[in-house]
C-alpha positions in Angstrom: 5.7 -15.6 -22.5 2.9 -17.7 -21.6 2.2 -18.8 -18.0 3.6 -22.6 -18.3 6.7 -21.0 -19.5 7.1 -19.1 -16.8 6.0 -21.9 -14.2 8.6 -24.0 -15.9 11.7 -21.9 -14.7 10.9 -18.8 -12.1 9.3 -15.6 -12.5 11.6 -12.7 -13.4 9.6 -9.9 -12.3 6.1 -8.9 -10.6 3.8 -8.8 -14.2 4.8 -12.3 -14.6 4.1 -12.9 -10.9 0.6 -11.5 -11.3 0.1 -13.7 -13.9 0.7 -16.7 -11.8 -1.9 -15.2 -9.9 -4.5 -15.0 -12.7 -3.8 -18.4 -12.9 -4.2 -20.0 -9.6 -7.3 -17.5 -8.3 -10.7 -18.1 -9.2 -11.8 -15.1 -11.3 -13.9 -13.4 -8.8 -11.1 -13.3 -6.8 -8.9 -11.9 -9.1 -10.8 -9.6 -10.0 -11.6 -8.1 -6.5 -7.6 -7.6 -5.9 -6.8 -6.4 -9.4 -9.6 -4.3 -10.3 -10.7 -0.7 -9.6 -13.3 1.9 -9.6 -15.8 2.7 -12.3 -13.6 2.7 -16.3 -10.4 1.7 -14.3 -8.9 5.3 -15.6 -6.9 5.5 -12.3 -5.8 2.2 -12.2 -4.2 1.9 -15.1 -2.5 5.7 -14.8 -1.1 4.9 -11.4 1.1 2.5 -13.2 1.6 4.1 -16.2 2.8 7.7 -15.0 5.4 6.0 -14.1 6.5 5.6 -18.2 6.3 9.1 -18.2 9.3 9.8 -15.4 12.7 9.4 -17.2 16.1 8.2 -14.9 18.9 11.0 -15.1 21.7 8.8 -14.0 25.5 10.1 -12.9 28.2 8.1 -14.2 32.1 7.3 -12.6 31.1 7.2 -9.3 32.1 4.7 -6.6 29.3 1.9 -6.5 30.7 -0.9 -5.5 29.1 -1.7 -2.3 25.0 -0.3 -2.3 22.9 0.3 0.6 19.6 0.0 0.5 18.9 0.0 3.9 16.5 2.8 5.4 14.3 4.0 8.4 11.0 5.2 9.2 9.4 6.6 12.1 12.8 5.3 13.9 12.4 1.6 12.8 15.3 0.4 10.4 14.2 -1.2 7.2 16.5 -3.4 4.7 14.6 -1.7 1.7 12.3 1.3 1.7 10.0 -1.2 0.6 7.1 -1.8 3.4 3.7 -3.9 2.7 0.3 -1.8 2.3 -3.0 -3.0 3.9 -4.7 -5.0 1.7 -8.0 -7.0 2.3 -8.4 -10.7 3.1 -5.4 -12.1 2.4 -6.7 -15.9 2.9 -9.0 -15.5 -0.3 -5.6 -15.7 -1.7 -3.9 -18.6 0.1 -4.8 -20.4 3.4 -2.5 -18.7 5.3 -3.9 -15.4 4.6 -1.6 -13.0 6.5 0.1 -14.9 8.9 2.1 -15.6 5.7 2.6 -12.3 4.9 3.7 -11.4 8.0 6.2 -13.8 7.7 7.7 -12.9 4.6 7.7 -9.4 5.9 9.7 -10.4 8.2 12.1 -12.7 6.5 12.6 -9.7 4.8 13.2 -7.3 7.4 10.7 -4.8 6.6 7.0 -3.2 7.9 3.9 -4.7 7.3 0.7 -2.8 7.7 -2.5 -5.3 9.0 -5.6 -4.2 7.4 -8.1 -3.6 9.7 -10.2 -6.1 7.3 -7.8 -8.8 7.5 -8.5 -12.4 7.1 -6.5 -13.5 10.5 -6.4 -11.6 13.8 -4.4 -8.6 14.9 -3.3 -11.4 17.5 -2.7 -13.9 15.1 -0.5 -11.9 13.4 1.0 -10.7 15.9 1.8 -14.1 17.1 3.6 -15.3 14.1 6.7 -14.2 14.2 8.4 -11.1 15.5 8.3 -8.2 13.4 7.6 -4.3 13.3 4.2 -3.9 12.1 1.9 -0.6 11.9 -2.3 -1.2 11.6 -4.6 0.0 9.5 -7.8 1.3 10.5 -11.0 2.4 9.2 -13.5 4.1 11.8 -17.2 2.5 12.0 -20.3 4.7 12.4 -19.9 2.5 16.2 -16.7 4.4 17.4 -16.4 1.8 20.2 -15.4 -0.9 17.5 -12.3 1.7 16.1 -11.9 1.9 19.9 -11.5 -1.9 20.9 -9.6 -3.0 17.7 -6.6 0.0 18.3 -6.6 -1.0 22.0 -5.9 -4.7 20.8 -3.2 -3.7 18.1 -1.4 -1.5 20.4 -1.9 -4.7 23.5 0.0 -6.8 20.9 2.9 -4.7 19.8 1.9 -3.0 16.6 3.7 0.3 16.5 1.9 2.7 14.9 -1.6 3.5 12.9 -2.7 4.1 9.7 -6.1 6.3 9.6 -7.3 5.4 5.8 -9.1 8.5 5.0 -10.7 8.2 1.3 -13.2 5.5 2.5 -17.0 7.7 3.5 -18.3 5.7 1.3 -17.2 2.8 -0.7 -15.8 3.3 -4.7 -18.1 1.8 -7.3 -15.8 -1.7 -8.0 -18.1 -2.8 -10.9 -16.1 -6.3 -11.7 -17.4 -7.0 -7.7 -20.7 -6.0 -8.5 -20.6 -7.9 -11.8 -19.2 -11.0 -10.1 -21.7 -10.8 -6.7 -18.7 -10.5 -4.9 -19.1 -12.1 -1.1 -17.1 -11.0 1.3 -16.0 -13.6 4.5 -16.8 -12.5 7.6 -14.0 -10.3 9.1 -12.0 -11.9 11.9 -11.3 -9.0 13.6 -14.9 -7.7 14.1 -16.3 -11.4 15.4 -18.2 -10.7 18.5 -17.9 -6.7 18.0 -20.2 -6.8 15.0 -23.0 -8.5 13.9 -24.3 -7.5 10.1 -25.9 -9.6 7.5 -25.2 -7.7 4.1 -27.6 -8.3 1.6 -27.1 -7.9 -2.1 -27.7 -4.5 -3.4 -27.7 -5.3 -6.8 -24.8 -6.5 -6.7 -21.5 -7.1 -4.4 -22.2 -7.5 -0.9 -19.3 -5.6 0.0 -21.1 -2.3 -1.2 -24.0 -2.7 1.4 -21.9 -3.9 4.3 -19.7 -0.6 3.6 -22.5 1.2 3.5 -23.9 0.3 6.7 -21.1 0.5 8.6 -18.7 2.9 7.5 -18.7 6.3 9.7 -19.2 9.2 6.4 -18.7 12.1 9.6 -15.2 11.2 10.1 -13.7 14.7 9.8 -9.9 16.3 10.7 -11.2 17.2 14.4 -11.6 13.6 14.7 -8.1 13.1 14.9 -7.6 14.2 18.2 -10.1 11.9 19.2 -8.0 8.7 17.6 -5.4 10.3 19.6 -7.1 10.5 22.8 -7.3 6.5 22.7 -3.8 5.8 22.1 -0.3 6.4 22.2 0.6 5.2 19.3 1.4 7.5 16.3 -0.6 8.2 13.9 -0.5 8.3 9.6 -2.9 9.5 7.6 -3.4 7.4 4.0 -5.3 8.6 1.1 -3.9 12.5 0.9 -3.5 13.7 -2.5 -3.4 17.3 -2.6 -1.3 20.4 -1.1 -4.5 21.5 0.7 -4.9 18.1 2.6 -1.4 17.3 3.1 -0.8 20.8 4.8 -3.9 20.5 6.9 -2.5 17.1 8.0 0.6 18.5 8.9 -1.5 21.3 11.6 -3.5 18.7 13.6 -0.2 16.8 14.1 0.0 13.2 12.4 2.9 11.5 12.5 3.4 10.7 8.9 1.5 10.6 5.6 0.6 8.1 3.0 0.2 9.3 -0.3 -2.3 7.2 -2.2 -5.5 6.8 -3.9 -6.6 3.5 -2.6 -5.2 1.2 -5.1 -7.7 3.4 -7.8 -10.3 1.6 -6.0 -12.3 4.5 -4.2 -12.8 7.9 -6.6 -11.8 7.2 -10.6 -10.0 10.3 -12.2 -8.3 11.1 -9.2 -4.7 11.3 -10.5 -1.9 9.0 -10.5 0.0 9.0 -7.1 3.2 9.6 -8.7 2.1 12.9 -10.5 1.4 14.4 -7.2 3.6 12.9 -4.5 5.9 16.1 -4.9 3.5 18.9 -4.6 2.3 16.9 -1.1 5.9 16.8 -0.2 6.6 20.2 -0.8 3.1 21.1 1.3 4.5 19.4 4.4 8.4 20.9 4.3 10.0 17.5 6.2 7.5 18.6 9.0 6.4 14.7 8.6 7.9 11.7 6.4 5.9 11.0 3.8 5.4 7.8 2.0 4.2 6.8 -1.5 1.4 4.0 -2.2 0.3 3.2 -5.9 1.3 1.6 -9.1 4.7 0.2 -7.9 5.8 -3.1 -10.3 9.3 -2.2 -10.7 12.5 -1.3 -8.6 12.8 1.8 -10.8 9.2 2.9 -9.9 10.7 3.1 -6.3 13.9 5.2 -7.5 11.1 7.5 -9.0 9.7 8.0 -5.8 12.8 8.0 -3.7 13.6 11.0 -5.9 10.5 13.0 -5.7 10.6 13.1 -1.8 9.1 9.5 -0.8 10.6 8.4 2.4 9.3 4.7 1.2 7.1 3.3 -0.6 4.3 0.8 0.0 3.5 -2.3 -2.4 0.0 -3.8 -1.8 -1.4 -6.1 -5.3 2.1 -7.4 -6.1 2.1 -8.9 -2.2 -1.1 -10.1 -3.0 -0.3 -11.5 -6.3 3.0 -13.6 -4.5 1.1 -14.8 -2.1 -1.7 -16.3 -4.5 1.1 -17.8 -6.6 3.3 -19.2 -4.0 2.9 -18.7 -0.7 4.7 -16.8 1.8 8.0 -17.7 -0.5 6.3 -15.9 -3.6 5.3 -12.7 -1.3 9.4 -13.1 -0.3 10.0 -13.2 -4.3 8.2 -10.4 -4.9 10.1 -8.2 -2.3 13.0 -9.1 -3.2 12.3 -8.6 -7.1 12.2 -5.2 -6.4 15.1 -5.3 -4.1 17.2 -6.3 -7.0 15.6 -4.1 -9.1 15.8 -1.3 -7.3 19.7 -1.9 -6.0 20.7 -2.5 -9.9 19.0 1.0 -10.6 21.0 2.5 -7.8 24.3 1.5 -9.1 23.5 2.5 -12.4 22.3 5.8 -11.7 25.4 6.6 -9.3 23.8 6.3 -5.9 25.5 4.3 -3.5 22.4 4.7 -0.9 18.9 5.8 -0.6 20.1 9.2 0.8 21.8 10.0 -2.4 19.2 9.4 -4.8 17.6 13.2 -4.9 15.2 15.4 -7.2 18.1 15.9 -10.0 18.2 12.1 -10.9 14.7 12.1 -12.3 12.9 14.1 -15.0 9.1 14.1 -15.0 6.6 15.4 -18.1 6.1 18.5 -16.9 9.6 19.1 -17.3 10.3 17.5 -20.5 7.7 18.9 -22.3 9.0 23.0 -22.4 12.4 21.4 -23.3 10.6 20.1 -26.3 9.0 23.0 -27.2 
């Protein structure tokens, strides 16, 4: 189907969505929300291990009324569907997050702020009134990390997201091809002043590599914690050994995820190792699942191998390129449909009853074939 068909009626799902993206961003763009590291090897596996998780559904049970409905850290969500940080939301429509927040809202779920957002944490929080977390990424100047929590947690946000896979940052060659400029961040005007130059290539590399804090360590935690009460997630775990050590210094929650595929190439698929994290931490802490969602039956997938939600952040992104804070509201409630439709046909009436025996993942198909 080509893009002028879909414009001509509506999109059906989130690939045609992102194609209305392709459409109405300018390449570079794009490019800097779809792509990934190095060969792209992680990107396209986070959403292709997916393919590889089969549906075991249970038939003549009573589905005639589904709930989708869900909590996390105490807040009640319609969906466990929330919306990931993700970067400069303006370079995809005017109304860069404020938008976004909006649509969150509208559809009654959490929105994470990135910490390099195109509008203010006050902007944001100004919009409408919502639950939102914040992301955060800690400076080698500690007092910035300091001041922009302080402000989050002055306007309401209710918890923080520590992304942890960022020392340095991954080698995005379509940014570096495309001399990728990055706006100035909102958040960091008068805290920051740093002219990037080109190294070689996208000034987004250099200005990461001046700034970012590479010491950031576990006992550091209990310095985040020592400048505010709100509670803390950790993003970018992807082993037993990481999610377990997470667990002992006492976050509130974990995000399994491999930054979009955007930091370290090879790491594995998010989906082929979101149970051996959840099995590390025991329910000591909820943990939630970032990486290669596109479809409502992605989310059952992840639902079933212990995800207490899941996070979408490119097919936000792409509905707000294409239309707006309506097309980020389409895209969330794509996968709302999706996801209740896969409910009902795999006997669960709500989230609590989808569980580990209604999926089937390779490692377990492939003795069976033997």
């Amino acid at each position: 189907m080509s893009t002028l068909d879909i414009m001509a009626g509506e999109a059906v799902n989130v690939k045609e969505i992102q194609e209305l993206a392709r459409e109405a961003l300018p390449k570079m763009h794009y490019d800097f929300y779809a792509g990934g590291a190095e060969d792209e090897y992680t990107l396209k596996e986070n959403v292709k291990a997916f393919s590889r998780i089969t549906i075991l559904p249970r038939i003549l049970l009573d589905v005639s009324r589904i709930d989708l409905s869900t909590s996390v850290l105490g807040y009640n969500i319609s969906a466990p569907i929330m919306i990931a940080p993700t970067a400069l939301h303006k370079l995809a429509h005017p109304e860069g997050e404020v938008a976004t927040a909006r649509a969150a809202a509208a559809c009654k779920t959490v929105m994470v702020l990135s910490f390099t957002s195109s509008c203010t944490v006050e902007e944001v929080a100004s919009s409408c009134n919502a639950v939102r977390f914040f992301q955060l990424y800690v400076y080698k100047r500690r007092d910035i990390a300091a001041v922009l929590v302080q402000r989050a947690e002055k306007n309401g946000y209710k918890a923080l997201v520590l992304t942890a896979d960022v020392p340095r940052l991954g080698r995005r060659e379509a940014d570096i091809r495309n001399k990728m400029v990055a706006p100035r961040l909102k958040n960091l005007e008068g805290l920051l002043s740093i002219e990037a130059g080109f190294d070689n290539g996208s000034n987004l590399e250099a200005y990461a590599n001046e700034t970012m804090d590479a010491s950031l360590s576990w006992k550091d935690i209990e310095w985040l914690r020592s400048i505010t009460n709100m509670p803390i997630l950790i993003k970018g775990i992807l082993t037993r050994e990481d999610a377990i050590k997470a667990a002992e210094v006492g976050v509130a929650g974990i995000v399994v995820s491999n930054h979009g595929a955007r930091q370290l190439d090879y790491t594995p698929a998010t989906i082929t190792v979101l149970e051996e994290v959840v099995h590390a931490v025991g329910g000591k802490v909820p943990v939630l699942f970032d990486g290669g969602v596109r479809r409502g039956t992605d989310i059952f997938k992840a639902l079933a191998l212990g995800a207490q939600a899941v996070l979408i952040g490119r097919p936000v992104i792409f509905g707000l390129a294409a239309k707006g804070e309506y097309g980020v509201r389409r895209v969330i409630q794509m996968l709302k449909d999706e996801l209740e439709l896969t409910m009902a046909l795999s006997g669960c009436p709500s989230v609590k009853d989808i569980t580990r025996s209604h999926v089937r993942t390779e490692r377990e198909r492939l003795p069976s074939m033997l």
